[in-house]
TORZALO-931459 format. One record per residue: residue in three letters; x, y, z of N, C-alpha, C in turn. Coordinates in steps of 0.001 Angstrom, whole numbers. Each point is the difference from the previous one (the first is absolute). Layout:
<drenbas>
<drenba type="ala" n_u="X" n_v="Y" n_w="Z" ca_u="X" ca_v="Y" ca_w="Z" c_u="X" c_v="Y" c_w="Z"/>
...
</drenbas>
This chain:
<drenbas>
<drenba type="unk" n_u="-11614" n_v="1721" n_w="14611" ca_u="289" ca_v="-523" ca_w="-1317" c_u="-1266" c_v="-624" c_w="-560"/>
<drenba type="unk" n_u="-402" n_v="497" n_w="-1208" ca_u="-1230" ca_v="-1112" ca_w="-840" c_u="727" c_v="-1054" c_w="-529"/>
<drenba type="unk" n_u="-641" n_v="-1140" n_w="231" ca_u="534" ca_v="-1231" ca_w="-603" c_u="-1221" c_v="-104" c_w="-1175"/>
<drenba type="unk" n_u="698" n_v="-483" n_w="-1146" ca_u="-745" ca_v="-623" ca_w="-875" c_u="634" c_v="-1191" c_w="-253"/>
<drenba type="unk" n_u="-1146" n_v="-703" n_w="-472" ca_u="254" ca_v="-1312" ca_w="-237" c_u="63" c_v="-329" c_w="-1551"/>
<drenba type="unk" n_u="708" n_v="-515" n_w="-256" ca_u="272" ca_v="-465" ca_w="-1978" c_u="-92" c_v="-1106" c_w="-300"/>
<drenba type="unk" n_u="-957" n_v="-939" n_w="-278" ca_u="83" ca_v="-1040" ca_w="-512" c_u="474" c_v="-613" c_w="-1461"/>
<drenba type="unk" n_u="597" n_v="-618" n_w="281" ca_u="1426" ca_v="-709" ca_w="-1186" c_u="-842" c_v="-1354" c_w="72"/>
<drenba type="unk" n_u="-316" n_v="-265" n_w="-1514" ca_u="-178" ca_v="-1549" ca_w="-93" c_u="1321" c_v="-654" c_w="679"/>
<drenba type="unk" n_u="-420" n_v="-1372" n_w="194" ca_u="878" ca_v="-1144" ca_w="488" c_u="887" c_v="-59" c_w="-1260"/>
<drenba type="unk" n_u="-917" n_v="-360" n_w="-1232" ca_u="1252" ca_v="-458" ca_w="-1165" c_u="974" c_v="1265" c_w="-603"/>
<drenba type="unk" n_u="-323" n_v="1193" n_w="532" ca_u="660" ca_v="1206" ca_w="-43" c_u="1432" c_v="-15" c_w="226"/>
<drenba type="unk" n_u="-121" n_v="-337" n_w="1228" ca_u="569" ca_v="264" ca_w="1432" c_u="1171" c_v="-1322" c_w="-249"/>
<drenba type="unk" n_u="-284" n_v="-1026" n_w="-370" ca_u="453" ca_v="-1090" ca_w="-482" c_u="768" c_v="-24" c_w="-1074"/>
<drenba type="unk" n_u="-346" n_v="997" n_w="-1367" ca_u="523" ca_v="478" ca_w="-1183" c_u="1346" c_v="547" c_w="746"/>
<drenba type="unk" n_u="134" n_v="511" n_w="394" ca_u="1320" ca_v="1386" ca_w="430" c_u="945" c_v="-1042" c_w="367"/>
<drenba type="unk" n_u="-138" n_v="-1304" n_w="485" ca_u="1547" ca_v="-882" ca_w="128" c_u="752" c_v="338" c_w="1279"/>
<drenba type="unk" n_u="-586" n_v="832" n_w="911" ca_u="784" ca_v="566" ca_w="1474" c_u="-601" c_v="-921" c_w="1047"/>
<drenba type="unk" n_u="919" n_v="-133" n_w="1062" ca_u="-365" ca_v="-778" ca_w="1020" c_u="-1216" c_v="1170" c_w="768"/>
<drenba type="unk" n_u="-614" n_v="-1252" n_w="669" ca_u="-1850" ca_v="916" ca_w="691" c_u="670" c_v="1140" c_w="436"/>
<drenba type="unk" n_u="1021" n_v="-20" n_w="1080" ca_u="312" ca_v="1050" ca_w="640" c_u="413" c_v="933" c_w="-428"/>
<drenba type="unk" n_u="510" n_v="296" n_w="-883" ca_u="548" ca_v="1155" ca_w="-1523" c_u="-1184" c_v="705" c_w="-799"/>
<drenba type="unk" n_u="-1329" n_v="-1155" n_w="-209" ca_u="-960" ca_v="720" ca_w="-753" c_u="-501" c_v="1368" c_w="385"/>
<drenba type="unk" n_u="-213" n_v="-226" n_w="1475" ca_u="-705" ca_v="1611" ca_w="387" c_u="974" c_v="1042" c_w="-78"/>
<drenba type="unk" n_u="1215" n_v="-166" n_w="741" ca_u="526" ca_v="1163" ca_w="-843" c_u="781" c_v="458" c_w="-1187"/>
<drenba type="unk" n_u="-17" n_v="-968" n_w="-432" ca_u="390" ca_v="536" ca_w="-1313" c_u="-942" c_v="702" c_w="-1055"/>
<drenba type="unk" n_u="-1423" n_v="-586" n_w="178" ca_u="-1345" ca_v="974" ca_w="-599" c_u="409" c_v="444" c_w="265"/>
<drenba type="unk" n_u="-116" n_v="949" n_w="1722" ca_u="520" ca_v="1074" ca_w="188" c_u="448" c_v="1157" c_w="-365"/>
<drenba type="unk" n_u="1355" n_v="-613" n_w="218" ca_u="1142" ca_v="629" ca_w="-1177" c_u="-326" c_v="440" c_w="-1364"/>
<drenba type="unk" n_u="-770" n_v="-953" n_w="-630" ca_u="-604" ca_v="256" ca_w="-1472" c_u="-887" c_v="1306" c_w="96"/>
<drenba type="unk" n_u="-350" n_v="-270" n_w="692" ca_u="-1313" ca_v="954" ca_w="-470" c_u="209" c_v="1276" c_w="460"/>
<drenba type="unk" n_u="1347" n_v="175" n_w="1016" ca_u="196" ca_v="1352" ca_w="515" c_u="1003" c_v="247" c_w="-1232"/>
<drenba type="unk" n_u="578" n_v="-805" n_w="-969" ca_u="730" ca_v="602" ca_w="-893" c_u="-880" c_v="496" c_w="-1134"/>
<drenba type="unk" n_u="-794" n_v="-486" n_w="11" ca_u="-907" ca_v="-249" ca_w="-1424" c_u="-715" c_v="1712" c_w="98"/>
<drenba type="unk" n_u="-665" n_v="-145" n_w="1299" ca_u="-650" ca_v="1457" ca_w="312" c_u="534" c_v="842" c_w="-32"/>
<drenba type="unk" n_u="1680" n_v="-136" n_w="639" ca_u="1082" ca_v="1333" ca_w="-391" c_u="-57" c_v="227" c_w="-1510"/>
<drenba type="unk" n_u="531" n_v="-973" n_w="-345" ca_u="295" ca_v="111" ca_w="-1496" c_u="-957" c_v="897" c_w="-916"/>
<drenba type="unk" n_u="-1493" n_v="-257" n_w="575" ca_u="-1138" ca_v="367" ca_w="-800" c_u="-351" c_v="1589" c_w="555"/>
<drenba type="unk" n_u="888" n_v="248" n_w="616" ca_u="-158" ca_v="1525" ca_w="1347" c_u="-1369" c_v="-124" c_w="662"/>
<drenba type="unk" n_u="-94" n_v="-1171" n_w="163" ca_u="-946" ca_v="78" ca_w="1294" c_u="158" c_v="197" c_w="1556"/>
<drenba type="unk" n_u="1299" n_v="-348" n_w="174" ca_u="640" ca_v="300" ca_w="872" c_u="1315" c_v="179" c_w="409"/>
<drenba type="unk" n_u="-71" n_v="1092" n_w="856" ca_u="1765" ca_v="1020" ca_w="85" c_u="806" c_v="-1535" c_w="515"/>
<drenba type="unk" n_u="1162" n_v="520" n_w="384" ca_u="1228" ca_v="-1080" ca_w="197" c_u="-505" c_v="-540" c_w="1328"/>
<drenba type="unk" n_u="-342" n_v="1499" n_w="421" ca_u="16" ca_v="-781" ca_w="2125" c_u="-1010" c_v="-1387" c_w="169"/>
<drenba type="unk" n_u="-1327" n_v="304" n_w="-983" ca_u="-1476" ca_v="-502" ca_w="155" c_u="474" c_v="-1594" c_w="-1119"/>
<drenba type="unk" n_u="672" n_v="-215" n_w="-566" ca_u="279" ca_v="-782" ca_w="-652" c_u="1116" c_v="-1001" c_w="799"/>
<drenba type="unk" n_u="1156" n_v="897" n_w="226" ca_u="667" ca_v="-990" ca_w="1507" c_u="-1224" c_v="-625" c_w="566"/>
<drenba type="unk" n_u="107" n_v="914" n_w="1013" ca_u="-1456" ca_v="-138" ca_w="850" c_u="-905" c_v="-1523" c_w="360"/>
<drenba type="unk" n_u="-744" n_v="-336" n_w="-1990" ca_u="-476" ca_v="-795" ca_w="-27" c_u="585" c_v="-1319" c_w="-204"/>
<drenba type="unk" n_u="1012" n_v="-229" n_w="-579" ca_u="1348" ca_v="-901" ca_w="-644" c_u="724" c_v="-230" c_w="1524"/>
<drenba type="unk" n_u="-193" n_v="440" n_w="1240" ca_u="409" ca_v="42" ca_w="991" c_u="1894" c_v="-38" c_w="-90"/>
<drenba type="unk" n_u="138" n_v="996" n_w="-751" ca_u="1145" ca_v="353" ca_w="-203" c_u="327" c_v="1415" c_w="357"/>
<drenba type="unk" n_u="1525" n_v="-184" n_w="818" ca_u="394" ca_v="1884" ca_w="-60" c_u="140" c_v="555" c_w="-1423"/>
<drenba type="unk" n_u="355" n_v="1473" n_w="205" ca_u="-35" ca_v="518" ca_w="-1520" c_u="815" c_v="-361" c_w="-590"/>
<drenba type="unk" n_u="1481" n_v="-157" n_w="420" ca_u="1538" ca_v="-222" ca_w="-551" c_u="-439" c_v="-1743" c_w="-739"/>
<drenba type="unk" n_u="-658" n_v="-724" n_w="326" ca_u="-467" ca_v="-1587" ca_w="-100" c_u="-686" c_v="531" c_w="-781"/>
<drenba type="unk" n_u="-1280" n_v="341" n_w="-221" ca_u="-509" ca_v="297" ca_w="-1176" c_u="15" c_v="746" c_w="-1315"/>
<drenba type="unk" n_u="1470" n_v="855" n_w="774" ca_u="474" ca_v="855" ca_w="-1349" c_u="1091" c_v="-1232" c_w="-902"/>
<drenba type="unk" n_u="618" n_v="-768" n_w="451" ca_u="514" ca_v="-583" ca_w="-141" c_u="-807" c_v="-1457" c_w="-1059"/>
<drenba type="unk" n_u="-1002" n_v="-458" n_w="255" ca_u="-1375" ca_v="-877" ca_w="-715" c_u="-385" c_v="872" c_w="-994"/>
<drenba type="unk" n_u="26" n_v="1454" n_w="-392" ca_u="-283" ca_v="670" ca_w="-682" c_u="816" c_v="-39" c_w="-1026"/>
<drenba type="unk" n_u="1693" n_v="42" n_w="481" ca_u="953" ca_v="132" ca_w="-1164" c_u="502" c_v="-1100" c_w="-440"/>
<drenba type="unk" n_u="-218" n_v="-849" n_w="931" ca_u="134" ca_v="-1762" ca_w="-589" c_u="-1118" c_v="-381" c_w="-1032"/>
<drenba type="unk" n_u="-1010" n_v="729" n_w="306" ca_u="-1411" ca_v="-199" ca_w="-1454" c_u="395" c_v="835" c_w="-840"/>
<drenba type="unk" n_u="463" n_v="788" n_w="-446" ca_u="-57" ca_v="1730" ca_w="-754" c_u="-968" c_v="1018" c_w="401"/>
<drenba type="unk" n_u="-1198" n_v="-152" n_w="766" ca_u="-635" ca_v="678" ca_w="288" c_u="451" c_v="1448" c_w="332"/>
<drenba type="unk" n_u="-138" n_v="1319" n_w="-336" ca_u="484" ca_v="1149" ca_w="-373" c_u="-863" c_v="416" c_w="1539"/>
<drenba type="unk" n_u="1502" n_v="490" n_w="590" ca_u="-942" ca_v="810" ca_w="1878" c_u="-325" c_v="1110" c_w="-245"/>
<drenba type="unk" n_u="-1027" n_v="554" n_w="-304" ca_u="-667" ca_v="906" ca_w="274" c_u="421" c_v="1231" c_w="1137"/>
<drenba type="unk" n_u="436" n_v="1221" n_w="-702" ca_u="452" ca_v="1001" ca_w="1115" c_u="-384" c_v="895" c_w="121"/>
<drenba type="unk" n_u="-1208" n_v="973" n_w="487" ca_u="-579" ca_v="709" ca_w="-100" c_u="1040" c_v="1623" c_w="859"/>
<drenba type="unk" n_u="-566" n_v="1010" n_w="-598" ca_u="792" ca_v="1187" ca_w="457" c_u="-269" c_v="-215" c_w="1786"/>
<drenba type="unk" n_u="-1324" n_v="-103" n_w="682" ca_u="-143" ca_v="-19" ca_w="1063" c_u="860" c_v="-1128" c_w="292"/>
<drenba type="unk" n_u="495" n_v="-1167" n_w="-228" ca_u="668" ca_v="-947" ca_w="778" c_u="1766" c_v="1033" c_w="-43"/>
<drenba type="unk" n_u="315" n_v="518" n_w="-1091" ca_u="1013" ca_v="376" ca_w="-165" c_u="219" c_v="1326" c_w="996"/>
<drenba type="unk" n_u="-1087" n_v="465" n_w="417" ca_u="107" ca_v="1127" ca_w="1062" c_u="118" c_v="-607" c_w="1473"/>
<drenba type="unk" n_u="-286" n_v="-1142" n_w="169" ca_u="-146" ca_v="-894" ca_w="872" c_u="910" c_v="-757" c_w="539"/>
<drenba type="unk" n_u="923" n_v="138" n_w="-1024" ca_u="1351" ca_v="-805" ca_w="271" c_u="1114" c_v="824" c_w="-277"/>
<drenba type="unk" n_u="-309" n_v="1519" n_w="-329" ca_u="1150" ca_v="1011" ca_w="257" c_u="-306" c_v="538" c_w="1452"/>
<drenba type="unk" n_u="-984" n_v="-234" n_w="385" ca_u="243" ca_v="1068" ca_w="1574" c_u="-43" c_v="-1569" c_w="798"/>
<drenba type="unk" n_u="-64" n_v="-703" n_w="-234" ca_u="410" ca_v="-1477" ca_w="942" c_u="1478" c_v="215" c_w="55"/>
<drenba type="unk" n_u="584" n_v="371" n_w="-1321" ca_u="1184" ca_v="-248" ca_w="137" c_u="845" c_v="1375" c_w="541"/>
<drenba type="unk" n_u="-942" n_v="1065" n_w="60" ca_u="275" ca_v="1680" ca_w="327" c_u="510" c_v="1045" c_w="-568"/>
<drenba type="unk" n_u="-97" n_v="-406" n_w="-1271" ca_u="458" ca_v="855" ca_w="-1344" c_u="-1304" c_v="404" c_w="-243"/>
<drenba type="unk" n_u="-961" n_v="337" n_w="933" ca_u="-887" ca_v="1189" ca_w="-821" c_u="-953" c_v="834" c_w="1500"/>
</drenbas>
């Protein structure tokens, strides 16, 4: 795994109103929605980072409005998962 490191001002971090232990992941979360949203990244890679399963993050998606993205390859992907193809 590459770790990167992100530095968040203090008064940032302080702005958002969450207890310390909530701040890191909830960025998180943000930013794996933000990047979906922007199609920077597919559903899995966006869970992924939000350290959420997909069903959890599909779910943060439709609680925002954020529109899930379904590409023909995911849709071929989830007919022979399911064995209709």
């Amino acid at each position: 795994m590459k770790a990167l490191t992100l530095e968040v001002p203090e008064d940032v971090t302080e702005a958002l109103c969450l207890p310390e232990q909530e701040v890191h992941p909830r960025l998180l979360l943000e930013l794996g929605l933000s990047l979906y949203a922007q199609k920077l990244l597919s559903l899995g890679k966006g869970a992924k980072l939000a350290g959420l399963s997909q069903h959890d993050f599909s779910k943060q998606l439709g609680a925002r409005g954020i529109v899930r993205h379904y590409t023909q390859e995911e849709l071929t992907e989830d007919l022979a998962h399911a064995g209709l193809q």
